[in-house]
C-alpha positions as CSV (number, residue, x, y, z in Angstrom):
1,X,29.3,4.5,-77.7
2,X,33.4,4.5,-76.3
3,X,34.6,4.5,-73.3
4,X,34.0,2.1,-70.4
5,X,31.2,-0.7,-71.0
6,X,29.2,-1.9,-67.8
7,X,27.3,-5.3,-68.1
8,X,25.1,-6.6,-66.0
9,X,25.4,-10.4,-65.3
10,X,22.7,-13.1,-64.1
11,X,25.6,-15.0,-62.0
12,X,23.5,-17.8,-60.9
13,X,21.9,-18.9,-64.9
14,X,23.4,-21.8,-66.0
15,X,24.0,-25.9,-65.7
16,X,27.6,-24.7,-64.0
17,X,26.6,-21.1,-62.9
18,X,28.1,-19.7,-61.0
19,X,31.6,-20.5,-60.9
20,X,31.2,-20.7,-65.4
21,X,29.8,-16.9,-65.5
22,X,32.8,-16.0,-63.2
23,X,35.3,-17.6,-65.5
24,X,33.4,-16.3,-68.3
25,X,33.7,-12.7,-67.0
26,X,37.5,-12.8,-66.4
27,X,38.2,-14.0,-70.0
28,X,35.7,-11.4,-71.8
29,X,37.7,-8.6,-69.3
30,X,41.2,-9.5,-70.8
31,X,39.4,-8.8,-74.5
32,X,37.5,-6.2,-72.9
33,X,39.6,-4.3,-70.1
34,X,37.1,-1.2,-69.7
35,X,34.4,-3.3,-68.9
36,X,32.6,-3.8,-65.6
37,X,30.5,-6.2,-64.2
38,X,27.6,-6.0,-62.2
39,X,27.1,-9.4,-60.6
40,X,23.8,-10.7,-59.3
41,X,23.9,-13.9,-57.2
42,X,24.6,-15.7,-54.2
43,X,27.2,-13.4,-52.2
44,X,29.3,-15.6,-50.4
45,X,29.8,-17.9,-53.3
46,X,30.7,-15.3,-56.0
47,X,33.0,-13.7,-53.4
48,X,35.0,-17.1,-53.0
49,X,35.0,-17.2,-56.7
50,X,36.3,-13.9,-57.1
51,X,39.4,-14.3,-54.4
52,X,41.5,-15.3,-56.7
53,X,40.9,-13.0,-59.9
54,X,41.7,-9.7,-58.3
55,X,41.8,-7.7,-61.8
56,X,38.5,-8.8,-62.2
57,X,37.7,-8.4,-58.4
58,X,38.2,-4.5,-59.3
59,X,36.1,-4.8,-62.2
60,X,32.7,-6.3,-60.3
61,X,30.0,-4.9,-57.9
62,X,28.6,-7.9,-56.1
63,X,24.4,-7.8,-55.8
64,X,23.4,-10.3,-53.3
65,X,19.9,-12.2,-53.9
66,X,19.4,-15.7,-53.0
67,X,16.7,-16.5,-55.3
68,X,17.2,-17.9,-58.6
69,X,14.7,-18.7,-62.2
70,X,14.8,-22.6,-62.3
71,X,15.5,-24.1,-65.8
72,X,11.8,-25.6,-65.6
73,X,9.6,-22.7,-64.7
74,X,7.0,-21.4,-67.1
75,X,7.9,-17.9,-68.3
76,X,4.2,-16.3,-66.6
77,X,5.5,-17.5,-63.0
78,X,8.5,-16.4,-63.0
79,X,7.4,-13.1,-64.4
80,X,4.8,-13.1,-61.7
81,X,6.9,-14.2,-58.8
82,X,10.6,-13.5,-59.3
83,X,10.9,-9.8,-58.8
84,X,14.1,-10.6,-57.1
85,X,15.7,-13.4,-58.7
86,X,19.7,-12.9,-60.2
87,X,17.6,-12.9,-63.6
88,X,15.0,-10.1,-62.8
89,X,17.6,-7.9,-60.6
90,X,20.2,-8.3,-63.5
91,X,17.4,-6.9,-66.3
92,X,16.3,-4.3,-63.7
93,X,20.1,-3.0,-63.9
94,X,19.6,-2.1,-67.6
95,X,16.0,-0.8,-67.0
96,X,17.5,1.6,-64.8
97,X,20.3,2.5,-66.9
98,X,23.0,1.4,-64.3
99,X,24.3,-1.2,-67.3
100,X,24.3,-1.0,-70.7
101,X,23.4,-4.5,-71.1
102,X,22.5,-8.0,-69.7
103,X,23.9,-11.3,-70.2
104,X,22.1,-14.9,-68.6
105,X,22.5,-18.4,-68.9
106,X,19.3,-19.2,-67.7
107,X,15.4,-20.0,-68.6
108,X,15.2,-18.3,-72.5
109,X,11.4,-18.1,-71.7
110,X,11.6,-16.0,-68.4
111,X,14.8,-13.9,-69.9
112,X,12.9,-13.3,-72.6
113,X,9.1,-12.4,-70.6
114,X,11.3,-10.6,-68.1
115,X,13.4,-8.8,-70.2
116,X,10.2,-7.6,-72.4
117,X,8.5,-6.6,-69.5
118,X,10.9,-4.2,-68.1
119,X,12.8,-3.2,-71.0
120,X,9.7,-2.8,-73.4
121,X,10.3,-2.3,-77.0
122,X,11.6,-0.2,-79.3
123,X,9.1,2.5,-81.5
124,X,7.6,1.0,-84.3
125,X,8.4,-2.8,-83.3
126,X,5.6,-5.2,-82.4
127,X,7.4,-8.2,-81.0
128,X,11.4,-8.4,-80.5
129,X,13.2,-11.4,-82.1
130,X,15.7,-13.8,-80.7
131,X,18.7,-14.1,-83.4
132,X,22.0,-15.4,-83.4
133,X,25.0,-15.5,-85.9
134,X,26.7,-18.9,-87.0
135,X,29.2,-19.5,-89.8
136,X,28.7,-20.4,-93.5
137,X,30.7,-21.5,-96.4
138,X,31.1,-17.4,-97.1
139,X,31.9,-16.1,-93.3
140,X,29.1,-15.2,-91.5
141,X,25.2,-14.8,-91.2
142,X,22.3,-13.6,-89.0
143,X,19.1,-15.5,-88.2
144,X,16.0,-14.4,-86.8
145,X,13.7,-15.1,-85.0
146,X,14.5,-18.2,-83.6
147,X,11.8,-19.1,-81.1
148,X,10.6,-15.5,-79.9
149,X,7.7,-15.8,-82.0
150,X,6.0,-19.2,-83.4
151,X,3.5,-17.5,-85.5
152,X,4.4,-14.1,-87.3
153,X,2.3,-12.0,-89.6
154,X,3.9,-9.7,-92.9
155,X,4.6,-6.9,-90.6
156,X,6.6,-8.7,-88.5
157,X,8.9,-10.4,-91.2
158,X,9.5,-6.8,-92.3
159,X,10.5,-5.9,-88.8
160,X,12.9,-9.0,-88.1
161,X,14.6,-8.0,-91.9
162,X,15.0,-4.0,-90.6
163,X,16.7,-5.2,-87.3
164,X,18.8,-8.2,-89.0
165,X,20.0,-5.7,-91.4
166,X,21.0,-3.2,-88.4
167,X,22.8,-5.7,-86.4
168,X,24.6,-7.6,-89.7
169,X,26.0,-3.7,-90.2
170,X,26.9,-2.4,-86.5
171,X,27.8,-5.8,-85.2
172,X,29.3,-7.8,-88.1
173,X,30.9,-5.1,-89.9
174,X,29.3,-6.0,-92.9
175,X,28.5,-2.3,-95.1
176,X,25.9,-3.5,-97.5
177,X,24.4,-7.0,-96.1
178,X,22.5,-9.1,-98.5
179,X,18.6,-10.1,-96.7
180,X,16.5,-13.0,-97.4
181,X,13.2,-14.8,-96.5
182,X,13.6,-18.0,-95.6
183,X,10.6,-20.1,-97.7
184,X,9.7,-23.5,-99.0
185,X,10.7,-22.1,-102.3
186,X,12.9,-19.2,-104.3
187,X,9.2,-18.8,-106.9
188,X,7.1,-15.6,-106.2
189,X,4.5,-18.1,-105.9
190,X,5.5,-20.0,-103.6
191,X,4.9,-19.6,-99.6
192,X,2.4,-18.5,-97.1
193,X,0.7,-15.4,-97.8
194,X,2.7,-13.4,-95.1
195,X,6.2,-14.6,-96.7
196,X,4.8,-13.3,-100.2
197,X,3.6,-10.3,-98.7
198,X,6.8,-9.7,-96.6
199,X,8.8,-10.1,-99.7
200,X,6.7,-7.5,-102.0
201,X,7.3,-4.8,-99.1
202,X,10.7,-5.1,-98.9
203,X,10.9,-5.0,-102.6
204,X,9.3,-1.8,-102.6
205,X,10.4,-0.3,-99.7
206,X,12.8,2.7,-100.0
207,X,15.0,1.8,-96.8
208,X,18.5,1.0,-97.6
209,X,18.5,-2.7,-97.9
210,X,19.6,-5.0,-100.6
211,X,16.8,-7.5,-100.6
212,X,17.9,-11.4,-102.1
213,X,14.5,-12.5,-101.8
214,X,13.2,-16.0,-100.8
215,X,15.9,-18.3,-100.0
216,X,15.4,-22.4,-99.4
217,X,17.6,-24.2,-96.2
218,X,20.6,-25.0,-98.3
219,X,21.0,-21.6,-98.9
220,X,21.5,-21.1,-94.8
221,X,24.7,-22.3,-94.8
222,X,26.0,-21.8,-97.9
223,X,25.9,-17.9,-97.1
224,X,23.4,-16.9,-99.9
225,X,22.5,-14.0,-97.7
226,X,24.2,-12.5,-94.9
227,X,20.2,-12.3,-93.2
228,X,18.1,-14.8,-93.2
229,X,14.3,-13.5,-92.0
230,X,11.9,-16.4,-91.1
231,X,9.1,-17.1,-88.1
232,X,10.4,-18.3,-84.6
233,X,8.9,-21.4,-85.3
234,X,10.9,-22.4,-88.5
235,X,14.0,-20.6,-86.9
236,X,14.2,-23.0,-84.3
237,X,14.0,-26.4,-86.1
238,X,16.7,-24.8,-88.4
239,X,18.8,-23.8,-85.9
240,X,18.1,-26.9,-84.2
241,X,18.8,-28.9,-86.8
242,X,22.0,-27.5,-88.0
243,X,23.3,-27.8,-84.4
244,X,22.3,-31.5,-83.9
245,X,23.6,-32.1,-87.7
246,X,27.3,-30.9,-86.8
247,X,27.7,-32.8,-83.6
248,X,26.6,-35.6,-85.9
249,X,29.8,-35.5,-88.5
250,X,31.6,-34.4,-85.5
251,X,30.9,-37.7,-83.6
252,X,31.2,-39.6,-87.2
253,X,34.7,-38.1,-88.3
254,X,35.9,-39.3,-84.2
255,X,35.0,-43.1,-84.7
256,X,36.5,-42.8,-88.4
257,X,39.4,-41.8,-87.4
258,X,39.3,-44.5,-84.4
259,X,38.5,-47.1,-87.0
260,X,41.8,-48.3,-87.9
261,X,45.5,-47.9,-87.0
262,X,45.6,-46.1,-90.7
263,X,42.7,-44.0,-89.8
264,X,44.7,-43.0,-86.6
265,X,48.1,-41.7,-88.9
266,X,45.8,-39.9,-90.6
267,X,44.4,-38.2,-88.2
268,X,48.2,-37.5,-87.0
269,X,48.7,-36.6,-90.2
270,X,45.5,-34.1,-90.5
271,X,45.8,-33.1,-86.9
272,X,46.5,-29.4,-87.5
273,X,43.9,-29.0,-90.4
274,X,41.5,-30.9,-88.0
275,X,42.3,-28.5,-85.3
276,X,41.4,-25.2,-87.5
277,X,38.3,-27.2,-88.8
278,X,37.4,-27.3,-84.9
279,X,38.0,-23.6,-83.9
280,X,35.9,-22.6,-87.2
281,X,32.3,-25.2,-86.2
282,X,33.2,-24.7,-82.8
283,X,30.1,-23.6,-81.2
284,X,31.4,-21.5,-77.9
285,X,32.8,-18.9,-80.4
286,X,29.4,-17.8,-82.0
287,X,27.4,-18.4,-78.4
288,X,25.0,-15.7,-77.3
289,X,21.3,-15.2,-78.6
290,X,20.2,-11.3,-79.1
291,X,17.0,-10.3,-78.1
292,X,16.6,-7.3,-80.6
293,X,13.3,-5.3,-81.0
294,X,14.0,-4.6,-77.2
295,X,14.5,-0.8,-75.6
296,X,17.7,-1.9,-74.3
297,X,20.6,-5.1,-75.0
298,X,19.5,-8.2,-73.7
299,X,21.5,-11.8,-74.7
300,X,21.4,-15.5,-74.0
301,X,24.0,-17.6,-73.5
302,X,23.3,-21.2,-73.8
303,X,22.8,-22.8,-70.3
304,X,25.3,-25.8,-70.4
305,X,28.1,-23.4,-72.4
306,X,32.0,-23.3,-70.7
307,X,33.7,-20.1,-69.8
308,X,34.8,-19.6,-73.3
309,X,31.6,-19.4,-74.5
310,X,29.8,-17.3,-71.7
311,X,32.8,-14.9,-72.5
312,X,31.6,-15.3,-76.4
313,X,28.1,-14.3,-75.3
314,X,29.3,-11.1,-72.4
315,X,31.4,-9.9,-76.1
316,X,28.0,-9.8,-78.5
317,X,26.7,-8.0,-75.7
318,X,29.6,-5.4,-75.6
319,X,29.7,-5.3,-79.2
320,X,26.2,-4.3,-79.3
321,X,26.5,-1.4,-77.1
322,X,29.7,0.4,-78.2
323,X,28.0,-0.4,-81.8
324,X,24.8,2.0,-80.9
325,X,22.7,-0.9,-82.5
326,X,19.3,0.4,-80.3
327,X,19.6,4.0,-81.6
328,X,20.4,3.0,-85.5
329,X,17.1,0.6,-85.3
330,X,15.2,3.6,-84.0
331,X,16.6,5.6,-87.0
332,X,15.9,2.9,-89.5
333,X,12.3,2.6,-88.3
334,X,11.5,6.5,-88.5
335,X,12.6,6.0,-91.9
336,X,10.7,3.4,-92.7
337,X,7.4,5.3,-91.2
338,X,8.8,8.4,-93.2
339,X,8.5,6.4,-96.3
340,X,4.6,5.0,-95.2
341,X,3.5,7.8,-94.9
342,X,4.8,10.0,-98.2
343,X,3.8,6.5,-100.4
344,X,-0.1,6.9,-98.6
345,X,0.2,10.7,-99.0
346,X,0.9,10.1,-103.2
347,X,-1.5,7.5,-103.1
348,X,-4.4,9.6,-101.4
């Protein structure tokens, strides 16, 4: 896809919404300058927001609604009830093919149910995945799914490694990305029975993937694979985890450097390397959660993110679309149905 990019923003999701979505808009536009925005929201408040931003003034279409998903309700009610919510009318945009995706800050569970709902998924997929990318000691990886799902079956594995692979090629560039399932350990033997039975089809599958096999936690961030492929249950805590562990060294590297009047020249003295260290962990810069498996792009920006990284979040939704990630997932699948269906025909 080329050409002008229209995205479709749920104005009011968020701790700071919407005056962060706003701000997050006009930055992605300066990376982005064909894009336009299709706002949902309060109109009075986005309006006032928007006085002073008049490139990106040109670049919106203000959709009033006055009702919003709150961060605590249960994904079923707000299904049920908010048919006109920022969230709903926001996913509704790219069910009618007005945008060509949707970016929110709000309540995963109702983005998610919403978006599922209207959007539906994808031939040959089951149940879409919530994945994100994050850096490792090589560059970059892909995780999925990371909550979409607590409890998947073989055939689900195998659909979360197709779709990884897909967006590790369109999205990160990568030509020949490396997958793995993530497991309790790298033997055969290890695992529950849908790990072991996820890894012997992708062995023996003919798609185009260069299957690592099981990897083990330390091998998230050390970049062993560019994919890693696990339930949304074990996603989570990993992700969780990996989060809560760098705010950790974060928070202990601050009162080490606090520690002493040496400590402080030496963080004068390391001030630059410290600053590149920063940009590199920094978490705005790989914000936005994609909800693949779905017939159209769908991602979540973390709710209490800053402009920066609610532009972060609008880009992996850009990115998605130019890259034609839906359409090579649709090819990928066919192919993997192709190749069913010849190994039951030899078989039979």
């Amino acid at each position: 896809m080329s050409g002008q990019i229209t995205i479709a923003l749920d104005a009011m999701g968020g701790a700071r919404a919407p005056a962060t979505v706003v701000r997050g808009a006009n930055i992605a536009l300066r990376r982005f300058p064909q894009t336009q925005f299709m706002l949902f929201g309060d109109q009075s408040q986005l309006q006032r927001l928007l006085k002073r931003r008049r490139r990106l003034r040109k670049a919106c279409t203000i959709h009033h609604t006055e009702e919003v998903v709150r961060d605590d309700a249960k994904p079923s009610v707000a299904l049920r009830t908010g048919h006109r919510t920022s969230m709903r009318l926001a996913i509704d945009a790219v069910g009618d093919g007005a945008a060509d995706g949707v970016v929110s800050a709000g309540n995963t569970g109702a983005l998610m149910a919403m978006a599922k709902y209207v959007l539906k998924t994808l031939p040959g997929i089951d149940r879409p995945a919530i994945a994100t990318f994050f850096p490792t000691s090589r560059g970059e990886s892909v995780m999925l799914d990371l909550g979409a799902n607590v409890d998947s079956d073989a055939e689900n594995l195998v659909q979360f490694a197709v779709m990884g692979e897909v967006f590790a090629r369109s999205v990160l560039g990568l030509i020949q990305p490396t997958v793995g399932l993530l497991n309790v350990g790298a033997e055969d033997v290890k695992g529950r029975e849908a790990v072991k039975t996820a890894s012997a089809v992708l062995r023996d599958s003919d798609l185009p993937i260069e299957f690592h096999g099981f990897i083990e936690g330390d091998d998230i961030t050390a970049g062993t694979v560019d994919v890693i492929v696990t339930d949304g249950f074990t996603g989570n805590i990993a992700i969780k985890t990996a989060e809560g562990t760098a705010r950790l060294y974060t928070e202990f590297l601050r009162q080490a450097f606090k520690s002493s009047p040496f400590a402080r020249l030496g963080y004068l003295l390391a001030r630059r390397a410290l600053k590149k260290l920063r940009a590199q962990v920094d978490p705005r810069g790989y914000n936005g959660a994609m909800f693949l498996g779905l017939n159209g792009i769908a991602v979540k920006s973390h709710g209490s993110t800053d402009a920066l990284g609610l532009a972060n979040a609008i880009g992996v939704a850009i990115d998605m679309a130019k890259g034609g990630i839906n359409e090579k997932i649709k090819e990928e699948f066919q192919r993997l149905a192709l190749a069913r269906e010849n190994k039951w025909r030899a078989v039979s």
